[in-house]
C-alpha positions in Angstrom: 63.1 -138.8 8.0 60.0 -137.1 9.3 62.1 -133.8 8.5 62.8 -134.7 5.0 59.3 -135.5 4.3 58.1 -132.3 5.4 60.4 -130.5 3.6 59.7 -132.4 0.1 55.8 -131.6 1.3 56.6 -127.7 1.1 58.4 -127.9 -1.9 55.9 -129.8 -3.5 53.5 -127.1 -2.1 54.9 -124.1 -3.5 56.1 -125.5 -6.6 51.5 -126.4 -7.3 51.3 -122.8 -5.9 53.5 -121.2 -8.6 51.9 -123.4 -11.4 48.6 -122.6 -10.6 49.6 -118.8 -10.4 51.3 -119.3 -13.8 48.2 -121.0 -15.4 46.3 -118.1 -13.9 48.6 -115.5 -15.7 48.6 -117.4 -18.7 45.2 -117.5 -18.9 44.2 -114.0 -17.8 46.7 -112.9 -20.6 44.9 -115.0 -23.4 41.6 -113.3 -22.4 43.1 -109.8 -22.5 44.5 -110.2 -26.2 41.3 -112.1 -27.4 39.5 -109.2 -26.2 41.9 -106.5 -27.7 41.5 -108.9 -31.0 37.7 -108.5 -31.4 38.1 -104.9 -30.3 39.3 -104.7 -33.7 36.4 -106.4 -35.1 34.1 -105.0 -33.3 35.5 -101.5 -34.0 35.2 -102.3 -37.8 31.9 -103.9 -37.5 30.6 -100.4 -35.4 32.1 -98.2 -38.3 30.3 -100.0 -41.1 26.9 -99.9 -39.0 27.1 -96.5 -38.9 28.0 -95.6 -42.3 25.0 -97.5 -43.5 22.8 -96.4 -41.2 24.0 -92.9 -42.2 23.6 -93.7 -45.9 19.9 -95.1 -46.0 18.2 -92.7 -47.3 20.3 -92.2 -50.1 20.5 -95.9 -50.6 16.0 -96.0 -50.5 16.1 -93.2 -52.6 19.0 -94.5 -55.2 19.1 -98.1 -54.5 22.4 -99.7 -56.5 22.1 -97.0 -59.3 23.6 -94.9 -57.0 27.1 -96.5 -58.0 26.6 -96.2 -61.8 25.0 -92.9 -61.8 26.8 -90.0 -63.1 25.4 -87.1 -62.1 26.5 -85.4 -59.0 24.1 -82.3 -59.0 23.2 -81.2 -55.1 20.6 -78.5 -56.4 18.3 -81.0 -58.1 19.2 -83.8 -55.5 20.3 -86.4 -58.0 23.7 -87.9 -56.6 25.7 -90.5 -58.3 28.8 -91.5 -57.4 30.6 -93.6 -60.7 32.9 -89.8 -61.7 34.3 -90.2 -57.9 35.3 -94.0 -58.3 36.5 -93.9 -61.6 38.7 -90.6 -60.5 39.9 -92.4 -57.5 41.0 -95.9 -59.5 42.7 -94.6 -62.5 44.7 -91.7 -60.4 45.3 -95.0 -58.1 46.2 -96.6 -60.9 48.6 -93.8 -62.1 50.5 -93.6 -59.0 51.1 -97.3 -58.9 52.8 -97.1 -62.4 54.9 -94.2 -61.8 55.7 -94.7 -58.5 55.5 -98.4 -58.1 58.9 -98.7 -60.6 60.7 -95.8 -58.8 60.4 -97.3 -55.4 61.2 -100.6 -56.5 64.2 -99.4 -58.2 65.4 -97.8 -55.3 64.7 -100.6 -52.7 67.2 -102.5 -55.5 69.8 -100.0 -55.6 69.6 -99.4 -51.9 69.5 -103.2 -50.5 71.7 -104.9 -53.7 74.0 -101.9 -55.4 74.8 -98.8 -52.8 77.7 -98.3 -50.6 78.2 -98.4 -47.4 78.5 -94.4 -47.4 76.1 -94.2 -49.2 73.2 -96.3 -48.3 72.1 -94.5 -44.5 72.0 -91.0 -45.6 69.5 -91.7 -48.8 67.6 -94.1 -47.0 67.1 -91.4 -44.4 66.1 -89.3 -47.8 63.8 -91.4 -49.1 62.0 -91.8 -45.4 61.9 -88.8 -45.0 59.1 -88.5 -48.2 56.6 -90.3 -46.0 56.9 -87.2 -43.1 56.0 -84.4 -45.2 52.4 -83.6 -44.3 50.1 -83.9 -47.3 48.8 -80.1 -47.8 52.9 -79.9 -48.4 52.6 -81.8 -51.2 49.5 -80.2 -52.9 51.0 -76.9 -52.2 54.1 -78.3 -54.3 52.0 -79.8 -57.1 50.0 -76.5 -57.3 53.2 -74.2 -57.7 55.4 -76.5 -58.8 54.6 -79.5 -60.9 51.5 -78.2 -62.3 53.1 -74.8 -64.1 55.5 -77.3 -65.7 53.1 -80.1 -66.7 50.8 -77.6 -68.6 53.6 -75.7 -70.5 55.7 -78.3 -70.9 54.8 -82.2 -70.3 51.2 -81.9 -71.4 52.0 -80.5 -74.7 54.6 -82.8 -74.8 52.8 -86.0 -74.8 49.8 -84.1 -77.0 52.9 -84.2 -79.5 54.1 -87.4 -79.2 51.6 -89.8 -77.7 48.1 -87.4 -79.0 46.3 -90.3 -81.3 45.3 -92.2 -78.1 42.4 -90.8 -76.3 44.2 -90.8 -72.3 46.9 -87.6 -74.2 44.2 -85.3 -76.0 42.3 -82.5 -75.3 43.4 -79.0 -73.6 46.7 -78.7 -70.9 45.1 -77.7 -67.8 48.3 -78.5 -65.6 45.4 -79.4 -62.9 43.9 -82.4 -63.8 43.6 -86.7 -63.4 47.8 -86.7 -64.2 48.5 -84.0 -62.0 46.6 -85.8 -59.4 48.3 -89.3 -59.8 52.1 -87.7 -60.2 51.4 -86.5 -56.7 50.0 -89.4 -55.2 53.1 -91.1 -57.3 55.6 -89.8 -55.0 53.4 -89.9 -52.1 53.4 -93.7 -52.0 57.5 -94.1 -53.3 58.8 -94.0 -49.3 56.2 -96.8 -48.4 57.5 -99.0 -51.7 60.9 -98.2 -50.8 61.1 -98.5 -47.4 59.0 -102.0 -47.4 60.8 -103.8 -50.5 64.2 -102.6 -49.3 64.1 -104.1 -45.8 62.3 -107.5 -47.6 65.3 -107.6 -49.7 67.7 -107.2 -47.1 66.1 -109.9 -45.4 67.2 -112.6 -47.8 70.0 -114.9 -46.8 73.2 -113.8 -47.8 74.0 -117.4 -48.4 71.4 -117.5 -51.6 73.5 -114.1 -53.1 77.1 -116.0 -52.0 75.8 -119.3 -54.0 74.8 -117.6 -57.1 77.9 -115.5 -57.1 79.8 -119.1 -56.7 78.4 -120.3 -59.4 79.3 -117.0 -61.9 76.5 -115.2 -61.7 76.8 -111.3 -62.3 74.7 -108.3 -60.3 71.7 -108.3 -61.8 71.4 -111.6 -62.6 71.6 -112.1 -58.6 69.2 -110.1 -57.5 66.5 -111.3 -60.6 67.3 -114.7 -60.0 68.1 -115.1 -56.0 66.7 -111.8 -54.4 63.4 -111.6 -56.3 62.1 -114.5 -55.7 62.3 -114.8 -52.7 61.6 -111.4 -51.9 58.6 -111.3 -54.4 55.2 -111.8 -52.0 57.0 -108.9 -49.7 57.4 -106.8 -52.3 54.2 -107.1 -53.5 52.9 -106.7 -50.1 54.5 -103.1 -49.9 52.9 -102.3 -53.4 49.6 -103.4 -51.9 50.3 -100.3 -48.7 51.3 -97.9 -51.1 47.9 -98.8 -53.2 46.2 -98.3 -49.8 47.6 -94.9 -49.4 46.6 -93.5 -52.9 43.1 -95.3 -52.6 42.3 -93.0 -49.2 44.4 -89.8 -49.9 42.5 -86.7 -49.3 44.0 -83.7 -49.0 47.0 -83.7 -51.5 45.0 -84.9 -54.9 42.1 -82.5 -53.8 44.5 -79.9 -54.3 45.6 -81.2 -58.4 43.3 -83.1 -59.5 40.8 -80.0 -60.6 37.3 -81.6 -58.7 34.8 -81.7 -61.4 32.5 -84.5 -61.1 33.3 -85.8 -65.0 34.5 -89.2 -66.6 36.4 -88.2 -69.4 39.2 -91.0 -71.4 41.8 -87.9 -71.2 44.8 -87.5 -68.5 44.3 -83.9 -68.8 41.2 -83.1 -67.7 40.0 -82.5 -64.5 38.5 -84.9 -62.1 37.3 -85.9 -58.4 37.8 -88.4 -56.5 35.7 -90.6 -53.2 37.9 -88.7 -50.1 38.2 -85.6 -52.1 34.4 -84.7 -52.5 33.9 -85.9 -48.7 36.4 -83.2 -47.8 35.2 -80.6 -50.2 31.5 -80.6 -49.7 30.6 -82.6 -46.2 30.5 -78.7 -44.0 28.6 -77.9 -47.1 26.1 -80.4 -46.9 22.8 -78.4 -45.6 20.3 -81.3 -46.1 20.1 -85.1 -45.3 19.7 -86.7 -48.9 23.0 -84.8 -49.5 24.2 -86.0 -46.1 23.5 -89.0 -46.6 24.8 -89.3 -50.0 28.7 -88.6 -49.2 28.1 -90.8 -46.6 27.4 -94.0 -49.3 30.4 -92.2 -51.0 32.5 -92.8 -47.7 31.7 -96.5 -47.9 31.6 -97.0 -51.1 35.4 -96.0 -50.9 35.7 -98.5 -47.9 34.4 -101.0 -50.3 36.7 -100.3 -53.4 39.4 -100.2 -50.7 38.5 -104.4 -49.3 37.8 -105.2 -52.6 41.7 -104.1 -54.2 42.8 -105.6 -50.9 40.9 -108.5 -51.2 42.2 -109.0 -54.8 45.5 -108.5 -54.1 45.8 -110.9 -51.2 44.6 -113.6 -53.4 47.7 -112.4 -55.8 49.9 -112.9 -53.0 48.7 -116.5 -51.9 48.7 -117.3 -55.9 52.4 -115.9 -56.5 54.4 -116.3 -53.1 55.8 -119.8 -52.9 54.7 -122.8 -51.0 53.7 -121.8 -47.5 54.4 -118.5 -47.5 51.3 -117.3 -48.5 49.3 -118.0 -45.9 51.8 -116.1 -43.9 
């Protein structure tokens, strides 16, 4: 009896031993990922205290009028920063037309239509996109695409499409459309890739009930995949916004970097990332300094607020629940 008693007294002992130990673990490892979480925060928070201390003087100097202005001239020291947003929304804007379908389509014909045979190797292709370095691209659109766009699609669409404002004027090749064709395909593998793997991700029972019930292809995937798939989808239109929004290297190499707001396509225009890169080693005072500096976060504003906007799409489209996924 004694014997027994002892030995249910151990047991009991070193089973309190291991809970404790695991209520130890458990709670060192719930400090150690609430710290890594507001690393994050803090990280952020750090960035955007710099960037405005950075900017001050150009914020005294220019208060809001800085983000209206429109003259960029660092010889007289009047900077205004409205040509670099309105070149980075509309070739933004451009690339989520063009490329926005494309990538769609082909996250439909990849996840819904392809073969077997098929599917891996252009799947590989189309990931693939999101590997070649940038400058590759510019080099490309310099070469390639522009050449063809001034003798042939620019003149082109002067023909057909010349009464609106966005198709007249001279065919530069470089310009605002050269500049969102490139980011166009730049974002395609991050539309693809995303939408084809949320579509894939929708039951096969939903496609075998609609099929049941006589339903052909397409009227499958617009009435069971898309739905379902729809706040995904959206989600991978909102990264491949992201990616045009902050794209550097590539557009500065098309888009022709003047500092103008004009209503045509073809002309020439700048955008936030590109005048940072072009003209921050040649920044030889601290007004100018300071001044791509505001640019820098005013691009990290536009960026939050097209995020911002587009989350509250998602929570008003996706359905019941999912949203606040």
């Amino acid at each position: 009896m004694v014997t027994r008693s002892s030995s249910l007294g151990r047991a009991t002992a070193v089973l309190t031993a291991g809970a404790r130990s695991r209520a130890w673990g458990d709670r060192l490892f719930r400090w150690v990922v609430t710290v890594l979480g507001c690393a994050i925060l803090i990280l952020v928070g750090l960035m955007v205290f710099k960037m405005v201390d950075s900017s001050m003087p150009a914020i005294q100097r220019f208060g809001l009028a800085f983000l209206w202005g429109t003259t960029w001239d660092p010889v007289a020291q009047q900077f205004g920063a409205l040509p670099f947003i309105f070149g980075t929304v509309v070739s933004s804007l451009i690339a989520l037309l063009v490329g926005g379908p494309v990538g769609l389509g082909a996250a439909v014909f990849l996840s819904e239509l392809a073969p077997a045979w098929l599917r891996s190797p252009v799947s590989f292709l189309v990931e693939l996109l999101a590997a070649i370095p940038s400058v590759v691209y510019g080099l490309w659109g310099v070469f390639v695409m522009a050449p063809w766009l001034r003798s042939t699609a620019e003149p082109a669409l002067a023909r057909l499409l010349g009464f609106l404002p966005l198709f007249q004027g001279p065919s530069y090749g470089i310009g605002m459309l050269a500049g969102g064709l490139v980011l166009a395909i730049m974002i395609l593998p991050t539309v693809a890739a995303v939408s084809r793997d949320v579509m894939r991700a929708v039951p096969v029972a939903q496609r075998e009930g609609m099929l049941a019930l006589g339903a052909t292809e397409w009227e499958v995937i617009r009435e069971a995949v898309m739905p379902y798939a729809r706040s995904g989808i959206l989600g991978a239109v909102i990264l491949g916004l992201g990616r045009a929004l902050g794209e550097t290297m590539a557009v500065t190499m098309v888009i022709g970097n003047r500092p103008e707001i004009s209503a045509s396509l073809f002309a020439p225009s700048y955008t936030m990332a590109s005048v940072i890169a072009n003209e921050f080693t040649e920044a030889t005072y601290s007004l100018y300094l300071s001044a791509l500096t505001e640019i820098g976060l005013a691009l990290l504003g536009v960026t939050l607020l097209v995020n911002a906007l587009a989350k509250l799409l998602v929570w008003r489209i996706a359905p019941p629940g999912e949203g606040a996924r």
